[in-house]
C-alpha positions in Angstrom: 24.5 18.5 -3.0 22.3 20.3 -0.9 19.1 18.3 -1.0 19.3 17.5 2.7 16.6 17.7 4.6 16.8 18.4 8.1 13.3 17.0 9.0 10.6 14.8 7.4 7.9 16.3 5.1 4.9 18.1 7.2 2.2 15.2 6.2 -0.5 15.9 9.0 -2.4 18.1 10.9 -0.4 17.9 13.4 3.0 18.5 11.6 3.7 22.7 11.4 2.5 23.0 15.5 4.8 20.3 16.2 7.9 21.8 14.5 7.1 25.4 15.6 7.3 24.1 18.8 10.3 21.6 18.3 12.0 24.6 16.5 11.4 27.1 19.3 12.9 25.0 21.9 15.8 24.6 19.9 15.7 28.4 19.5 15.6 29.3 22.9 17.9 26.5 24.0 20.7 27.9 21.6 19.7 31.6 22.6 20.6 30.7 26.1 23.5 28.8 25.6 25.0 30.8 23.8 24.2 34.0 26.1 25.5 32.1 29.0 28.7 30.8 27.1 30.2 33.9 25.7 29.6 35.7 29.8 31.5 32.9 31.4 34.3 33.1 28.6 34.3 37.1 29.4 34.5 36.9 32.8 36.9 34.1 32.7 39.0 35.9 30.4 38.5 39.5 32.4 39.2 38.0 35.7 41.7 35.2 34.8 44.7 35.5 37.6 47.4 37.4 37.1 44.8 40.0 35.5 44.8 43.8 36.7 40.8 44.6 37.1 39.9 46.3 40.6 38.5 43.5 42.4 38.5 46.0 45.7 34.0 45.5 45.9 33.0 42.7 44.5 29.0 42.5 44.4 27.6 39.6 46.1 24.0 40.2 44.7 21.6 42.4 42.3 17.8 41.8 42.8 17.5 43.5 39.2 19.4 41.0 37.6 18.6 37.9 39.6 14.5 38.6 39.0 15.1 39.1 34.8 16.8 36.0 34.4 14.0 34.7 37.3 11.5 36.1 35.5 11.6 36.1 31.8 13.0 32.1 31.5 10.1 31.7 33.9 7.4 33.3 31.0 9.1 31.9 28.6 8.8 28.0 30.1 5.1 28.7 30.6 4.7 29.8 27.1 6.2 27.1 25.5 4.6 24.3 27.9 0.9 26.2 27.1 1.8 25.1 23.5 3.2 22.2 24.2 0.4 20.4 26.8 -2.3 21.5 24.2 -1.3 20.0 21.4 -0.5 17.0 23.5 -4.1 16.7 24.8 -5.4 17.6 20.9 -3.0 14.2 19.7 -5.1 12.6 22.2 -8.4 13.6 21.8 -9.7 12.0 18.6 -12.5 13.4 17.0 -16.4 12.2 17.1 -15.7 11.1 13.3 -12.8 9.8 12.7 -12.4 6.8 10.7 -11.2 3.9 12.7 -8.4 1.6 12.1 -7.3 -1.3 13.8 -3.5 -2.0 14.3 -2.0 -5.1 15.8 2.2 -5.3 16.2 3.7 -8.5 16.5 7.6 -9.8 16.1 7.8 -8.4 13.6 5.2 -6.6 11.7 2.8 -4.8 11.6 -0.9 -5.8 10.6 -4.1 -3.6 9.7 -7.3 -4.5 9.9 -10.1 -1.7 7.7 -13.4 -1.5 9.3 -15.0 -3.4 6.1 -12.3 -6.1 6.4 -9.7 -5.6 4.4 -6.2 -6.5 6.0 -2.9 -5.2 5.2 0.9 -5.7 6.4 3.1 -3.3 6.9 1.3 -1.0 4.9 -1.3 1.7 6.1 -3.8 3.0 3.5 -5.4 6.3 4.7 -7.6 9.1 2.9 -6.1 12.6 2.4 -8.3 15.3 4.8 -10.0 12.7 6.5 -9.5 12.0 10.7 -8.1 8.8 11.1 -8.2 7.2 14.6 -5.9 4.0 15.0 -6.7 1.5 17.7 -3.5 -0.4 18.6 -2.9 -3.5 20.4 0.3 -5.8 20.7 0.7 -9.6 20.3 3.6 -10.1 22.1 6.2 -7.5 23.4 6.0 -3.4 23.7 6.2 -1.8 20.3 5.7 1.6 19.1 3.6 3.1 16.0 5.9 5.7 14.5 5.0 7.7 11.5 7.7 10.8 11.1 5.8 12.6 8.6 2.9 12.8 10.6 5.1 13.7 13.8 3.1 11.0 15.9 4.0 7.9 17.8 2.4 5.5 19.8 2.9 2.6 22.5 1.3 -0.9 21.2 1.1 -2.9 24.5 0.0 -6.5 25.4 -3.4 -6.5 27.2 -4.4 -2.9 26.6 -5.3 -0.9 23.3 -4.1 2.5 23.0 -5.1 5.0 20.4 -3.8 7.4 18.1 -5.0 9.8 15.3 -4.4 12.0 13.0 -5.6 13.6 9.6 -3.5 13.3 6.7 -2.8 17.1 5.0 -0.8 15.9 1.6 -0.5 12.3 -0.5 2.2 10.5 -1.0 4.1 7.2 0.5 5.8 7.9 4.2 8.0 5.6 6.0 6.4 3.7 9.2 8.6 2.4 11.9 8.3 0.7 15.4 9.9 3.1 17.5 10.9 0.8 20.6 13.6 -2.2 20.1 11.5 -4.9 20.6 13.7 -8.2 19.8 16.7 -8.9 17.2 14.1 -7.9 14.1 13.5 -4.4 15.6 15.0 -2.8 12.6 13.2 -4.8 9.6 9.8 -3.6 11.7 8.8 -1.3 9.2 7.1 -0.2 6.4 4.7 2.6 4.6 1.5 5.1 4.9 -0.2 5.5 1.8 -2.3 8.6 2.0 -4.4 8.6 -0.9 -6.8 11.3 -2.4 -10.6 10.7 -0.7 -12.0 9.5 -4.3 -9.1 7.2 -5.0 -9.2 5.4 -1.3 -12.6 5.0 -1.4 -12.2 3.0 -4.9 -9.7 1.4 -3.4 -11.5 0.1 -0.7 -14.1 -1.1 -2.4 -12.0 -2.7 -4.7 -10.7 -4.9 -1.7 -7.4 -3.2 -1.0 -6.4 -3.4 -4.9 -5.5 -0.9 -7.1 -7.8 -1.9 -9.2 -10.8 -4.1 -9.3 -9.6 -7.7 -9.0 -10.9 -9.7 -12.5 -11.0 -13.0 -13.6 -8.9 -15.4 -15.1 -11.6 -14.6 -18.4 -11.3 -11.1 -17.5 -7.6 -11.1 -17.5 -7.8 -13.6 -20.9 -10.1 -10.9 -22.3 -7.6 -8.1 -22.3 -4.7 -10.5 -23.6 -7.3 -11.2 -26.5 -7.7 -7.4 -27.5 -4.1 -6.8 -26.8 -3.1 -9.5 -29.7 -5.6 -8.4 -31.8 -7.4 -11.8 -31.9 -10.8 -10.5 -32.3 -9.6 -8.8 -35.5 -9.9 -12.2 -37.3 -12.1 -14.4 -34.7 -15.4 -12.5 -34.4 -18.3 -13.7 -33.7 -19.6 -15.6 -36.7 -16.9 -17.6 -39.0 -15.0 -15.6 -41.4 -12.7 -15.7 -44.7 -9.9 -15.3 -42.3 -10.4 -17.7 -39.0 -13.5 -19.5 -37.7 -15.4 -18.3 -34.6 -14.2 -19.4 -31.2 -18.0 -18.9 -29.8 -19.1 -21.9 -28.6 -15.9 -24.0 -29.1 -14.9 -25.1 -25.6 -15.8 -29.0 -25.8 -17.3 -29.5 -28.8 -15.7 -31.5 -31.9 -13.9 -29.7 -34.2 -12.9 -30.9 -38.2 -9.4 -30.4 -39.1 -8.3 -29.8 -42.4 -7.4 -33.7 -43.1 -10.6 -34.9 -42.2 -9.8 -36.0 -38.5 -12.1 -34.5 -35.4 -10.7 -33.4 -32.4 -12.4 -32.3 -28.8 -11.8 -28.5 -28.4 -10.7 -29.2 -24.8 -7.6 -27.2 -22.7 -5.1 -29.0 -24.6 -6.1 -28.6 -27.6 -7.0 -24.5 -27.8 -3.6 -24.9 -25.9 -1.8 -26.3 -29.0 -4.0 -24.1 -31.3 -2.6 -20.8 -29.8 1.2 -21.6 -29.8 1.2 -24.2 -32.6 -1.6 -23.1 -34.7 -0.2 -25.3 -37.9 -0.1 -28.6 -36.0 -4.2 -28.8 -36.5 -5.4 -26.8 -38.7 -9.5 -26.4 -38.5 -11.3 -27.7 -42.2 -11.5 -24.8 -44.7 -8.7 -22.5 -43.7 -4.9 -22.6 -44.2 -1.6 -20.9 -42.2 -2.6 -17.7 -42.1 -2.5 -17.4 -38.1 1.0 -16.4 -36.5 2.2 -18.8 -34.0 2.7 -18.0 -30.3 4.9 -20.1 -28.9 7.3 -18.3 -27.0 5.8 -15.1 -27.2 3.7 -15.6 -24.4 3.9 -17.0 -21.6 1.8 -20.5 -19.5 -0.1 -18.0 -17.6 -1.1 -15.8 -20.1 -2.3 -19.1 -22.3 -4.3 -19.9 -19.2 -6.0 -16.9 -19.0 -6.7 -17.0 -23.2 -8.0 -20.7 -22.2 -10.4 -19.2 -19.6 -12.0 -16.3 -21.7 -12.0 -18.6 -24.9 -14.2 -21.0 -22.4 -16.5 -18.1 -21.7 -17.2 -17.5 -24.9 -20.5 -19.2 -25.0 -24.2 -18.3 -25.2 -23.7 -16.0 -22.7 -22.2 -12.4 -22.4 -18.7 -12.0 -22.5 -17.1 -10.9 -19.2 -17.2 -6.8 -20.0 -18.1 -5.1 -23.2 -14.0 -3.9 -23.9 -13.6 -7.3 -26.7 -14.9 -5.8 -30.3 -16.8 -8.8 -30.8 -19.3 -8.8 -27.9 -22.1 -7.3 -30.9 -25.8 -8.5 -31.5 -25.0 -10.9 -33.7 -22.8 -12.9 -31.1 -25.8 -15.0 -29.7 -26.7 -15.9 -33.4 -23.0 -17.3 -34.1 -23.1 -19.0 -30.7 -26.3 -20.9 -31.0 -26.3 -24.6 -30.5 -23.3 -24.1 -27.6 -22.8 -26.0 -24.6 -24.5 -24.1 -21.2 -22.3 -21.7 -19.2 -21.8 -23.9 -17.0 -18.3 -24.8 -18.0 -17.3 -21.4 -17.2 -17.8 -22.4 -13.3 -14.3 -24.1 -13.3 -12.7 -21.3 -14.6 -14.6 -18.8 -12.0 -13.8 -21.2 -9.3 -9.9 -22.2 -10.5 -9.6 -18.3 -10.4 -10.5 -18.0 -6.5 -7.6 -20.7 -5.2 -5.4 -18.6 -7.8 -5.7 -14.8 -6.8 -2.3 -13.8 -4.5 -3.1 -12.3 -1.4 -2.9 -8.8 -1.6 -2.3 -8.4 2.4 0.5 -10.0 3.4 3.9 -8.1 2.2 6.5 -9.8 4.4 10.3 -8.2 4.7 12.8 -10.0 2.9 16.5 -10.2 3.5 19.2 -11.9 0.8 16.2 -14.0 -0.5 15.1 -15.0 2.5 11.8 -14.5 4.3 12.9 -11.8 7.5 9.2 -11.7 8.5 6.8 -14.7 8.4 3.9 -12.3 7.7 1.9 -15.1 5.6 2.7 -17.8 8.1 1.7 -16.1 10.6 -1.7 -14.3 8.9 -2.4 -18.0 7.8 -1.6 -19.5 11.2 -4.5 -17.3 12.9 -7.1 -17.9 10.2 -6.8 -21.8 11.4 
């Protein structure tokens, strides 16, 4: 009932100053309104007409009185605008180190550009204790680079770059806004900061602007592998229990009534879901069947890693059955080579991880890939 907060969190270094001050204004502003209110209610009520008060010498002036309230509003003002014009000129004055960011506003979103290129939209990734210094630019109209939590706020204008900075004091996800209407999408111009503990941005940086490394489709196979516990009966030399999968990727495989088959996509396809349909010479239903349990991509991504399973080393030593003896089971296999396609298929399949366009009822409010697409051409 009472979690109402009457002001953003304090995310910056700039946050505490710029409430102390914001806060003292407000004190002093009340303080004075409130002195001057209940003397005019007073006199209004002591003098009202009709009122017996000796009004035989009234008093046209007081030096006293006129020099305090003169006088101490007077310190007071030049207090409070000491404050208030240095920690303007500090918002201004970026330091010699800051990291910089690049910032570009267009109708309507917002797009960052890191110094080793990775790109974002509407999203701002920034290290915890660490000076950031934003270099902004507009495509099209005025906007304005608002982050609350941090207390600062910035005009993006056509033709000029402005700047901004700031250091980031606690972690967490704050709301980013464009704090001048610029057009009929004003409103959906928004998005987040993601301050992020030194260690974890700089991983995350390197990883490209993922949470984690990206992997491969093999790499992403690999883990469904372990996951099912495939490697408990394929490993790397044939078994009681299932033959080896080193090696198989195009080459012929027996079945148990005496036909051959190519071991091509199809096949180790129809070999995960519907095991029973061909079942390889020498062993009988003992493997469970998948269909339905998991799903075209995931099969995909089985397909891929199964491919890689060659001469070579798997993609990372997490499978069970990447041992010494793999290279042994393996020999006689085609070359890596036909791991290429599923290297290269993996490329044209990754998402892009910097375009997160506003949506609205289903419907694309932002053409943030359009228009990131549009300017690669």
């Amino acid at each position: 009932m009472f979690n109402f907060p009457l002001a953003p969190p304090q995310a910056s270094n700039f946050a505490y100053e710029h409430d102390l001050i914001f806060y003292t204004l407000c004190g002093l502003t009340l303080l004075f309104s409130l002195l001057v209110g209940v003397f005019v209610i007073y006199f209004a009520i002591k003098y009202r007409a009709g009122n017996k008060v000796d009004r035989s010498r009234p008093m046209y002036e007081n030096l006293r009185l006129e020099l305090t309230w003169t006088i101490v509003p007077l310190i007071l003002g030049l207090i409070m605008f000491f404050f208030g014009a240095r920690l303007f000129v500090d918002m201004r004055t970026p330091p010699k180190d800051a990291q910089e960011i690049f910032i570009i506003g267009k109708q309507w979103m917002w797009h960052v550009q890191h110094s080793n290129g990775v790109r974002e939209n509407n999203t701002l990734h920034v290290p915890v204790g660490k000076p950031i210094k934003l270099t902004m630019i507009s495509q099209d109209v005025i906007h304005a680079f608002y982050i609350p939590a941090f207390r600062t706020q910035m005009h993006v204008v056509p033709g000029r770059y402005t700047t901004m900075w700031f250091t980031p004091t606690k972690a967490g996800e704050y709301h980013l806004f464009c704090g001048m209407y610029c057009g009929t999408q004003h409103s959906e111009m928004g998005g987040k900061v993601v301050a992020m503990e030194q260690r974890d941005f700089t991983e995350w940086l390197a990883n490209g602007g993922n949470s984690v490394a990206p992997m491969s489709m093999a790499q992403t196979g690999e883990k469904i592998y372990n996951r099912l516990a495939c490697n408990n009966c394929h490993g790397a030399q044939n078994n009681l229990r299932a033959p080896s999968l080193y090696g198989l990727a195009g080459r012929q495989r027996r079945l148990a009534n005496g036909s051959t088959v190519v071991a091509d996509d199809a096949y180790i396809r129809e070999s995960i879901l519907r095991p029973w349909n061909k079942l390889t010479a020498g062993y009988d239903r003992s493997m469970p069947a998948y269909e339905g349990q998991i799903s075209e991509e995931e099969v995909l991504n089985l397909i891929a890693y199964i491919k890689s399973m060659t001469t070579s080393t798997p993609p990372s030593a997490e499978s069970t059955v990447n041992s010494a003896n793999a290279v042994t089971a393996a020999s006689g296999a085609d070359s890596g080579n036909n791991n290429a396609i599923a290297w290269g298929a993996m490329g044209a399949q990754q998402e892009r991880t910097d375009a997160t366009p506003t949506t609205r009822n289903r419907t694309p409010a932002v053409g943030a890939i359009a228009a990131q697409e549009s300017e690669s051409r």
